[in-house]
Backbone bond lengths (Angstrom), bond angles and torsions (degrees), N, CA, C in turn:
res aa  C-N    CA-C-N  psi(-1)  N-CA   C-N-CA  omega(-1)  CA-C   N-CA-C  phi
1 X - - - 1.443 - - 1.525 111.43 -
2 X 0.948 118.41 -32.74 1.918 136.88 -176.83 1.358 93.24 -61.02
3 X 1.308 120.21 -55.88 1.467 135.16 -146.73 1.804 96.08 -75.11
4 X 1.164 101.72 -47.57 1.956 95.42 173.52 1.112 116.73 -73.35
5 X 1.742 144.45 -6.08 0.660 135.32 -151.57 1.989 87.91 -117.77
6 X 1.244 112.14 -23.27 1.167 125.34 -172.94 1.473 78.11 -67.78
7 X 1.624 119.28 -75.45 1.009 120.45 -130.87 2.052 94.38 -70.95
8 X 1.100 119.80 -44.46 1.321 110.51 171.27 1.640 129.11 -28.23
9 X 1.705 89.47 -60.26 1.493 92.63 179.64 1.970 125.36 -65.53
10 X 1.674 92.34 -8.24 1.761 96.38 175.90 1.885 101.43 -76.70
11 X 1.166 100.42 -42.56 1.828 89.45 176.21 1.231 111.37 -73.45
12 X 0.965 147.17 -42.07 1.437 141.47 160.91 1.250 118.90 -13.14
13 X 1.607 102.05 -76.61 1.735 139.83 156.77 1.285 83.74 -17.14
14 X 1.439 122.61 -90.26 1.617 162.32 -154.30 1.790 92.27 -28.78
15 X 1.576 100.39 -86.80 1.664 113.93 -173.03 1.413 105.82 -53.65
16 X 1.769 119.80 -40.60 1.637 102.16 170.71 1.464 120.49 -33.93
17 X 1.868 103.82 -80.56 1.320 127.30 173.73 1.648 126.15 2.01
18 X 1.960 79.31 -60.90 1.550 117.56 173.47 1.516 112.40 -34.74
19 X 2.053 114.12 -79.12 0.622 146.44 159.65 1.396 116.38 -19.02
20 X 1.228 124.97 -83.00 1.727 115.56 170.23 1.658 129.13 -58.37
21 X 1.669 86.35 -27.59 2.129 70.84 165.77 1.750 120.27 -80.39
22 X 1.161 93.62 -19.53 1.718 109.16 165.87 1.442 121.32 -46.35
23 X 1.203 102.51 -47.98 1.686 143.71 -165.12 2.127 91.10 -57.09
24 X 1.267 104.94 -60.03 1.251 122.95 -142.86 1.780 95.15 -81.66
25 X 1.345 104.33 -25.98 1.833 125.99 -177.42 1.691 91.29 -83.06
26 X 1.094 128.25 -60.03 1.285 101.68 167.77 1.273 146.99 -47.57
27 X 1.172 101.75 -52.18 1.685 103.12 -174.22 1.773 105.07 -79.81
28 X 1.460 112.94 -9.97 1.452 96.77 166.16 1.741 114.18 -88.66
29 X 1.406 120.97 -3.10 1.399 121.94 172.14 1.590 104.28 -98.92
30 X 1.389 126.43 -9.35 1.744 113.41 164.09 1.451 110.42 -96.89
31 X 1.345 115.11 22.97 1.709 110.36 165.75 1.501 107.19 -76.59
32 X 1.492 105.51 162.27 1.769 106.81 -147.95 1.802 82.59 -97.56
33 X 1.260 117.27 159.72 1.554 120.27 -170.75 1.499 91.55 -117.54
34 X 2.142 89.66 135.88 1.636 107.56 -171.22 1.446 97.23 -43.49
35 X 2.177 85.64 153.37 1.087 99.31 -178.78 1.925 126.26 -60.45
36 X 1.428 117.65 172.60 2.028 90.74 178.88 1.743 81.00 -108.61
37 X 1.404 85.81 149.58 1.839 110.34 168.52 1.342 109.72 -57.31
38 X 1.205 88.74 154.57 1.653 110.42 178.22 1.290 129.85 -101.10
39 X 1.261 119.60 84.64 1.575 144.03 -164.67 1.568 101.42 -48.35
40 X 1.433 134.61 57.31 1.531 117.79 165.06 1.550 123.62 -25.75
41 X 1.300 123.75 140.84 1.492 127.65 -148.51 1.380 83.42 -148.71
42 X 1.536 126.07 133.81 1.159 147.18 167.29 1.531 132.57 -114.54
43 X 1.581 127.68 105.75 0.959 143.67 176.91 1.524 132.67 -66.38
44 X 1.419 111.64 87.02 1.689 99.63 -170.57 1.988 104.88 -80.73
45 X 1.047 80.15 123.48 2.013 93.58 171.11 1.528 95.97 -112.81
46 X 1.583 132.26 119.88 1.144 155.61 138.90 1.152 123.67 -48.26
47 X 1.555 123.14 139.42 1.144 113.46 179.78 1.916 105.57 -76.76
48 X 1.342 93.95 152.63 1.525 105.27 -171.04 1.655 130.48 -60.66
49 X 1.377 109.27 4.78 1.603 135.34 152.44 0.870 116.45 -62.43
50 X 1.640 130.14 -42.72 1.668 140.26 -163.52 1.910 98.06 -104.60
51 X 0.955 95.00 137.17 1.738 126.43 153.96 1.242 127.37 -109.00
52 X 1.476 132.76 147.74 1.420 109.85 139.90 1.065 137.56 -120.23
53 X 1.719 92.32 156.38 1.727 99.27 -169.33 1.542 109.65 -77.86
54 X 0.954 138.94 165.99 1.723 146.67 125.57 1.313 133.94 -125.82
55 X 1.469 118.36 151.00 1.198 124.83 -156.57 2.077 100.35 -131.21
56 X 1.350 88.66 106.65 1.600 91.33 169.32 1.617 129.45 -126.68
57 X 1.155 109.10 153.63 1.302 128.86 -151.35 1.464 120.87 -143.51
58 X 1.149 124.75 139.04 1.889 128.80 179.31 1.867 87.50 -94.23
59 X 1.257 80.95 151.04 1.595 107.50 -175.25 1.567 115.12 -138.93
60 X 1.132 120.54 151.76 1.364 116.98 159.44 1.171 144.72 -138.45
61 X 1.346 109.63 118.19 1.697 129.05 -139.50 1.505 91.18 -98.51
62 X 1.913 113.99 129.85 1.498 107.60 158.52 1.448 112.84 -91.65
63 X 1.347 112.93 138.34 1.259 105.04 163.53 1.580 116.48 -136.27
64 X 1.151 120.71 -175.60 1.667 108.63 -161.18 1.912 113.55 -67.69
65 X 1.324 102.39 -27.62 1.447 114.24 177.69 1.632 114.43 -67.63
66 X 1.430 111.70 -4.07 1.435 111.11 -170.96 1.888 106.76 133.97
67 X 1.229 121.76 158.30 1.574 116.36 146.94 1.341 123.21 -55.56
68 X 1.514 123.56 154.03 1.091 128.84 -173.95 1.659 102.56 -161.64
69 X 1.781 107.38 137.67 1.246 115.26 -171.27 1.653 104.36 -114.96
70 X 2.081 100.20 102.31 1.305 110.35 -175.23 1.613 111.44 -99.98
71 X 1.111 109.17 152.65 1.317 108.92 179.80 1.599 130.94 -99.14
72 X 1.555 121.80 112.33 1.309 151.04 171.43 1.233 136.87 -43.32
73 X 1.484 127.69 122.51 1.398 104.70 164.90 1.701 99.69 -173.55
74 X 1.751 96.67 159.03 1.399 101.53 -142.15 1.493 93.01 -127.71
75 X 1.253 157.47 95.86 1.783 145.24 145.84 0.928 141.21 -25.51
76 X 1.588 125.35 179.16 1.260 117.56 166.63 1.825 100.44 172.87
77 X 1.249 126.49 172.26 1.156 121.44 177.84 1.325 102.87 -121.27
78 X 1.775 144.97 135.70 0.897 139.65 -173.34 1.796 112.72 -149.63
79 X 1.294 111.65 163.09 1.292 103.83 -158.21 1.552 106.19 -90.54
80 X 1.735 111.07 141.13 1.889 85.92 -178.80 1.336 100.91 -80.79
């Protein structure tokens, strides 16, 4: 009778134990993840003389899977 009661109180023990190292795995997986950087992005505005042109074109690229006809194109800023 000792012996189940031993053995009861070791799982008890056991799932406590459990329980607080559990404890410690959580709250280090709900920490908030560094912030992400801030990609500055730059806007070119032209003076209102300039446009741009572009020039596009089919091409054909070999590559090891076979030829393939990708599509091209080239800019520029020009005055109207």
């Amino acid at each position: 009778m000792q012996a189940r009661r031993h053995a009861g109180l070791m799982v008890v023990l056991g799932l406590a134990m459990a329980a607080l190292d559990t404890s410690g795995v959580f709250a280090q997986a709900q920490t908030a993840p560094p912030p992400r950087r801030h990609i500055p992005r730059i806007t070119v505005v032209p003076i209102s003389r300039y446009h741009r042109e572009c020039d596009f074109w089919l091409s054909l690229e070999h590559r090891p899977s076979g030829d393939v006809v990708t599509p091209q194109q080239h800019c520029w800023w020009a005055l109207k």
